[in-house]
C-alpha positions, 0 to 999 in steps of 0.5 A: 262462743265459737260461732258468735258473730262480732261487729265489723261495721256498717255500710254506709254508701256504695261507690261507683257503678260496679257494687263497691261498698264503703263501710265505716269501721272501727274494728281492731283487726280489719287485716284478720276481717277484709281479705279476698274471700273472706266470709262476712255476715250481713245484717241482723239476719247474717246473711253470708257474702264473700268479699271479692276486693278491698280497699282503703279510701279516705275512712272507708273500708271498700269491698265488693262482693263475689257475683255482685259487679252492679250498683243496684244489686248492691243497694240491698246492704245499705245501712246494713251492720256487717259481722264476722264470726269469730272462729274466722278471726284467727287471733293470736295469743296475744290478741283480743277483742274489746268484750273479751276483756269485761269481766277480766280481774284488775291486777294492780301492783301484784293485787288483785284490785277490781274487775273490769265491768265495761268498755265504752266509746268516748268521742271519735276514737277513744275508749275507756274502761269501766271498772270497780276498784274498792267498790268504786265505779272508775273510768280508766283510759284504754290505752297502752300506756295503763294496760300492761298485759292481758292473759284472758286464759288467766282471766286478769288485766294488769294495770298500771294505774296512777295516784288518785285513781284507785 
């Protein structure tokens, strides 16, 4: 698990001359991921780059690469997903990746309630959770404000969950 790779995102496009790529990426911690010589993983293949500069422009990610300063040695990575593995993330305690938390047991009002089954991607931004409570699919929003704490070491999720929902 240590070693896995984790999706960042996708290059979409270069930008100028000089090999600048733009990625499209939703990743939680992309101040953990897009620093100065930060190893990433290209494609299917995970071949290793290191990243010389990063920006933001508009919803872009912009990088180079170290020993790339020209648009057509960059070509190569387009439409290509971009990873980093996961022992490079150095999360905190108290942080965590959307599939860290699927298999997680629902916690609500100091009972355990349901186990999360999946996180899906709703729209533009937004997520949900999948899960099953008293042998029930339900779909609980990803946000805050019903996610009360996380403890991946204990293996639950404390919810705070509405009347109706369960």
């Amino acid at each position: 698990m240590d070693n896995e790779y984790i999706y960042i995102g996708k290059i979409v496009n270069t930008h100028g001359i000089k090999g600048e790529l733009r990625l499209l990426s939703d990743f939680k911690y992309k101040d953990k991921v897009f620093l100065e010589n930060r190893k990433i993983y290209i494609s299917e293949d995970y071949i290793c780059e290191t990243i010389n500069t990063y920006r933001h422009h508009k919803i872009f990610d912009m990088i180079t690469l170290k020993g790339y300063n020209n648009i057509n040695q960059v070509l190569k990575y387009l439409n290509q997903t971009v990873y980093v593995k996961r022992n490079d993330l150095l999360l905190n305690d108290d942080e965590f990746l959307d599939k860290d938390i699927i298999n997680l047991n629902i916690v609500f009002d100091n009972k355990e309630v349901g186990r999360v089954l999946a996180i899906k991607k709703v729209g533009n931004n937004n997520k949900i959770i999948e899960a099953i409570i008293n042998d029930k699919k339900i779909l609980i929003p990803y946000h805050k404000d019903f996610i009360k704490k996380v403890d991946i070491n204990s293996g639950i999720i404390e919810m705070n969950l509405i009347g109706g929902m369960i």
